[in-house]
Structure formats: C-alpha cells, structure tokens
N, C-alpha and C positions, 0 to 999 in steps of 0.2 A: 504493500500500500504506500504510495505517497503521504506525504506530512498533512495529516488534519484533510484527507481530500479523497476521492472515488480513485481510482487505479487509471491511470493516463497512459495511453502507450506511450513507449519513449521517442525520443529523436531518431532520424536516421543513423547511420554509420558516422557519415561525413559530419554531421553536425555534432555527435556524440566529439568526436574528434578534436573539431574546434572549441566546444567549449573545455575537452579537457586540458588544451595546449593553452587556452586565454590564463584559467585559473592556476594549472601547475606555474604558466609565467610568474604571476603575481606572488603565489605562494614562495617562490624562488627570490623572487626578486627583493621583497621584504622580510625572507627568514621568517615566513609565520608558521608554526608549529603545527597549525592545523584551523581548518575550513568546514564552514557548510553552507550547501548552494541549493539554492532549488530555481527551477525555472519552468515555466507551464505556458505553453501557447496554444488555447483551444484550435485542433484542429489539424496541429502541427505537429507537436510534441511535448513531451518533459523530462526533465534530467534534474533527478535528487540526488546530493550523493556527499559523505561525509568524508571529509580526507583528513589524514596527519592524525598530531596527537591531541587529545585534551587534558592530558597532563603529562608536563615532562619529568616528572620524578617517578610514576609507575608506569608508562608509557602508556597509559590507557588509551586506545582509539577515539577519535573524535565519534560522537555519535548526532544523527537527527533529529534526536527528543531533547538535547543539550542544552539548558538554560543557558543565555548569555545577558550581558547588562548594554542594553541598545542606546546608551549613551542619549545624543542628540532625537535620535528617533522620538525620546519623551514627550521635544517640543508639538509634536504632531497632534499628541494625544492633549495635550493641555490647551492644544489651540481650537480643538475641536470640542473640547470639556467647556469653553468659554464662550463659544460661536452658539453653545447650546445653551447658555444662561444667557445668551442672548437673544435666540428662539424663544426663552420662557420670560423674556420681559424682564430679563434680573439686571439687565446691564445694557449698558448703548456703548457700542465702538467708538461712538464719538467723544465720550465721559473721557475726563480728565486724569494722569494717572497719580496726579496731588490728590483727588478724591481718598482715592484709596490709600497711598503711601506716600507719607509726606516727606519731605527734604533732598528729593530728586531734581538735582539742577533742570531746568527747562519743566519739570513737571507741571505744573500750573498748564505748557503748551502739548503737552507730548499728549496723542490720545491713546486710547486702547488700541485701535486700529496699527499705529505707527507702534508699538511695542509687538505686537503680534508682526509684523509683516517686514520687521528690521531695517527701519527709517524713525528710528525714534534719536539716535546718535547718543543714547546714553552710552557710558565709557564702559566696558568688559571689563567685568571682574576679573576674569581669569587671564588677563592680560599683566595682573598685578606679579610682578617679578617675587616680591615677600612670599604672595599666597600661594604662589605656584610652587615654590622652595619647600614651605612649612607643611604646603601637602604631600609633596614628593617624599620628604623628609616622613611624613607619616599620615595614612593614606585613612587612619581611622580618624582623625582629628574630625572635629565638627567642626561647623560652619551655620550660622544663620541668617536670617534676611537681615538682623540690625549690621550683620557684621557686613552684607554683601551692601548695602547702603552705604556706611562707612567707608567702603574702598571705593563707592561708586565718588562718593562728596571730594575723597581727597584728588580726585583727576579734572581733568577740562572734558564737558562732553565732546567729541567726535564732530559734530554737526550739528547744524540748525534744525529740528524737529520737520520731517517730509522734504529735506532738500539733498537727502541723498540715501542710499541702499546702502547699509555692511551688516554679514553677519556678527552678531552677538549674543552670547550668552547670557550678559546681564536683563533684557529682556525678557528673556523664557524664568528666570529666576524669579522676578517680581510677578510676570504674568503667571506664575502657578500660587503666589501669595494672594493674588488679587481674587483667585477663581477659587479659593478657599474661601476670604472673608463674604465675596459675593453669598454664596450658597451655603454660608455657614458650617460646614462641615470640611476636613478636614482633606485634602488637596487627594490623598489615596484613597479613599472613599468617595469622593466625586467620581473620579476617572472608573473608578468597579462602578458605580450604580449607573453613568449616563454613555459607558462606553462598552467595557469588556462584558458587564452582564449581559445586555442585548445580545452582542455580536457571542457571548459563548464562547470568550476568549479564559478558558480556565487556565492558563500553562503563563499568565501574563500580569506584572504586580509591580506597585508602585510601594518599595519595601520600605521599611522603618528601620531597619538593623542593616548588619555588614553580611549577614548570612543570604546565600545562595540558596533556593530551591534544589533539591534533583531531580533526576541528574542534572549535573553545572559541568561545562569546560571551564578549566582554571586559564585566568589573565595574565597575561604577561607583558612586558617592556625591555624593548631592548635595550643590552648596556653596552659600549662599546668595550672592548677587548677584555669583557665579562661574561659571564651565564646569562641568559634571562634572567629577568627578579620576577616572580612571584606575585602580584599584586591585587590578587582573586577580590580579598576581604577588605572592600573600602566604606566607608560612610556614606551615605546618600545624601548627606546633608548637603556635602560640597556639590553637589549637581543641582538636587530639588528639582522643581519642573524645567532646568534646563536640559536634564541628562539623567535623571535617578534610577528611570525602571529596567525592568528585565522580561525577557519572553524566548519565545522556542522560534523555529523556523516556520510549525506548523500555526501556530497562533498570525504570524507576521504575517504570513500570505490572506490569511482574514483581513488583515489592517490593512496592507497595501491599498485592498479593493476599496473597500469603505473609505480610507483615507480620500485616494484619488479619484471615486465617484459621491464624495459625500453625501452615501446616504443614510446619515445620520443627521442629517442636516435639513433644513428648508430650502428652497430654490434662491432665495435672499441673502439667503448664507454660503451657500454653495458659489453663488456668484460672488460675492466678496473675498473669500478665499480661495478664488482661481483671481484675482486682479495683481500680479504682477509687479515686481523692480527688479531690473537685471542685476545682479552682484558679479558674475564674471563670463566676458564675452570673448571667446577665441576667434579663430578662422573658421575652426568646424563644430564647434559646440558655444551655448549658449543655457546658463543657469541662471536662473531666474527664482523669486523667494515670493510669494503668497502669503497667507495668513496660515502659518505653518508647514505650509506644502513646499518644494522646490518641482522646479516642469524644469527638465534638461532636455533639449531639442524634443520635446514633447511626450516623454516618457516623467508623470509624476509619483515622487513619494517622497523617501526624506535620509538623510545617513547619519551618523553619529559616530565619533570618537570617543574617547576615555582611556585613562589609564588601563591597559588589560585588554580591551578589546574594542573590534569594529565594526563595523553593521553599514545597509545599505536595504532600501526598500524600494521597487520601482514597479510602476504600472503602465501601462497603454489600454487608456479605455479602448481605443478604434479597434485592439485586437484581442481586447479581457486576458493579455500577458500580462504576466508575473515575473522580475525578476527580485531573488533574495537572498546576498550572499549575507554572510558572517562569520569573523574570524575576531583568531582569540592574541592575538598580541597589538599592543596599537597605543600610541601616546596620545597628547592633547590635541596633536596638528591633524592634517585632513585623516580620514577613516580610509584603510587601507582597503577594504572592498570596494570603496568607492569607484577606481578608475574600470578595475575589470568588470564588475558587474554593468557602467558604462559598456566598457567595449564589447560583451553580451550584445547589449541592446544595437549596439552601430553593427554587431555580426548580422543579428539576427532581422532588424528593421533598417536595413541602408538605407531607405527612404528618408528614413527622417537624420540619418546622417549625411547628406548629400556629398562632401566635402573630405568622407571618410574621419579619421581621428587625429 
C-alpha cells in the first residue's frame, strides 16, 4: 500500500529511473543519511520509497510511517488555522497587528494580511546571531513570544509595511500567538480541532515537549570535519507556529491537497491566499509566497528547514500531483528537499518548467 492512500500503480521503468538518479543526486550531494519520497500523479504513476538510515548509531532503515519535524511547513497550517477565524468572523486581515501584540515596531501599520503573506518587514528572529549561538549551543533551551519581541524591538525592521516581499520567521511566530488569543485556546488545539481532525490527519501534532512520536527518524546536522551531531530532541518553543510541528509522509500528502486546493476554506479565502509577492525570481523558476502557501512555476505547497531535518510539500491542482520529499539532516538555511523535489516536478511537468532548471 502507498502512504495513507489506495494502491497506485507505479511509474514506468524510465521514470522509476529518473526519479531514483534526481534523489540519490541530492542524497549524495548533501550527505543526508537518509530520505523519504513519495510522488503520485493520477493517471500516470507513483513512486514511494524510503532510502538511507534513520538512525546512525543502530543503523536503523529509514522507514515510511517515520515521524519527522516539518519545520516551516507549520507556517501553512497556522495560516490556514487563521484564514479560518476569519471564515468564523473572529478576525479581519485587515486588523492591526498592535491589536493583538503590542510593541512591534510598524505594528500600529502592519496588518494581519502583510504578516501572513511576508510583507510585513518585521526583522527575523532567527536572524539574531546570540539566538542562533544559545540555541545551537542547546537545542532544549526555551524560547517565548516576550523573548521573540524583545529581539524583534532591539533590530531596525526590514521595510516599510507592503513595500516589499522577504521570507520570515518572525511572522509565522506572532501569527500563531495571534491565532491562539483570537480563538482562545491554545495554538495546538486550534490547529487539531479546525484542521487535522476534519482532514483525519492522526500521525500529525503540534507538540509541547522535545519528544518525538513513533516511529521518528533521528535529526541531524552536519559538522564539518566531524560526525553528524544528533539533534533529534529540540524545544518547540524556539519554532512555535513558525516551524514546531511534526507529521508522517502519509499524513503530508492529505495536507499538500487541502493546503493547495483550500478546501478548508471559503472561496474569499481561498482567493486571498492564492494572491501572491515574488521572493525569488530566476531564469527558469519563479517563487512566489501567499498567505502561507508558496506557487513555484505553479506547483503549490510549502518546505521547511530546522535543525535535524527537511521537508518539502508540492501540488499541481491541473494534474491532482503530489510531490513529498523529507529528509533527516538539514540546518536553519534553505531545506535540503527543496531543490530535488523541484527538479521532480520540472522532470515530470516540463510545461510549466519551460526554460528547464
């Protein structure tokens, strides 16, 4: 059986082929320990398949059912947690983000809208040289919103409030503060009651502690002319709705869909978080950020870094494909599935790669 799915015949030969040369590249090319991939194109084919290790001290196989922590992926859920108390009348994207949390430079100007859709130019925490040290340094340390304000106050913001696109995390941090006080209940229990219980996402959780579900592949971090370090058991605190939760392969191919057809959503909402700012434009590719979502030459979902590991979510409504890698070594900087699960998509849909990679 496929992950969480009916039995898909697989790919031909030739395409079994390419995707196992895309992903052994990457694997190769970043020393990741170990992968899993899934990819489903009604019609066409699918290819599951778990490579490498999930742990280097027993050598344990990478497996399928393998809990991982999807990092940024969070953002996706918290934005669609928030688009939904705005369905229920609890909140206007246009509300101010001083309403809710006071002492945010521009706050007074910044709306919800511009915090979800990364044009708000408040300044990334995690950009903070100290924090990034004290956490490296120790990976259980907490972290809260007063403290994430407090780094936000001692920077210059970025930009003028809607005059410009960057990714940031400090956005996705207060937007899951914000989507707590809205709906009074507590940021992980929002996200269970108006998102994973409908969709039937059981294998998927916005934790409180450093502990892993099982099965879990352990995370890792490369050191140079060292071991991997170990870095499975972190805090959630330091992420919160920028990056905190955790889910399975099979669980993520639920969310892809839902995600990038919101329908969990109203057509009001749905349209607002499909409206677009470019964050980076190449020759042949073109990323673009929504109100949680990214559209990469028109394949949407969302990817995520973290200490330990990396993740990557992709849809194409036109063809109800599925791409879903995750891999277990990966720092703060971009998420190491990110590029090959990309190149999946420019294998598989050259249309909308016109330009190649």
């Amino acid at each position: 059986m496929t992950a969480r799915g009916a039995r898909t015949p697989q790919f031909n030969a030739p395409t079994r082929r390419a995707l196992n040369t895309i992903i052994a590249s990457a694997m190769g090319a970043a020393s990741q320990p170990g992968m899993v991939v899934g990819v489903w194109v009604p019609g066409r084919g699918s290819y599951v398949r778990a490579m490498g290790t999930s742990d280097l001290a027993t050598g344990k196989p990478m497996s399928i059912k393998d809990h991982f922590r999807i990092a940024s992926i969070t953002k996706s859920f918290v934005a669609v947690a928030i688009l939904r108390l705005v369905d229920q009348h609890k909140l206007s994207l246009d509300a101010h983000l001083a309403t809710f949390i006071p002492g945010i430079p521009q706050g007074d100007k910044i709306t919800i809208a511009q915090v979800l859709g990364m044009t708000s130019g408040i300044y990334d925490y995690v950009n903070d040289p100290a924090l990034v040290k004290a956490q490296t340094r120790n990976p259980l340390r907490g972290l809260t919103l007063k403290d994430v304000v407090a780094i936000i106050r001692r920077h210059q913001p970025m930009f003028a409030p809607g005059s410009n696109a960057v990714y940031d995390n400090s956005n996705y941090y207060l937007a899951g503060a914000i989507a707590a006080k809205v709906s009074g209940e507590p940021l992980a229990r929002l996200i269970k009651t108006e998102i994973l219980d409908p969709l039937r996402m059981t294998h998927t959780s916005y934790p409180s502690t450093s502990a892993m579900p099982r099965p879990f592949s352990r995370g890792y971090i490369p050191q140079p002319n060292f071991a991997m370090r170990d870095i499975t058991s972190t805090n959630p605190s330091f992420a919160a709705g920028a990056g905190a939760m955790i889910s399975t392969l099979g669980d993520l191919r639920i969310w892809a869909k839902a995600l990038a057809t919101g329908s969990l959503l109203s057509p009001a909402m749905r349209a607002a978080q499909r409206q677009t700012h470019v964050l980076v434009k190449s020759r042949t590719v073109t990323l673009s950020y929504g109100l949680g979502l990214t559209d990469i030459n028109g394949l949407l979902g969302h990817d995520g870094a973290i200490d330990g590991y990396g993740s990557t979510i992709l849809y194409l409504p036109s063809r109800r494909a599925t791409i879903i890698m995750l891999g277990n070594s990966n720092d703060f900087g971009a998420p190491v599935p990110l590029i090959p699960s990309v190149a999946i998509g420019a294998y598989l849909f050259p249309g909308h790669f016109p330009k190649g990679l």
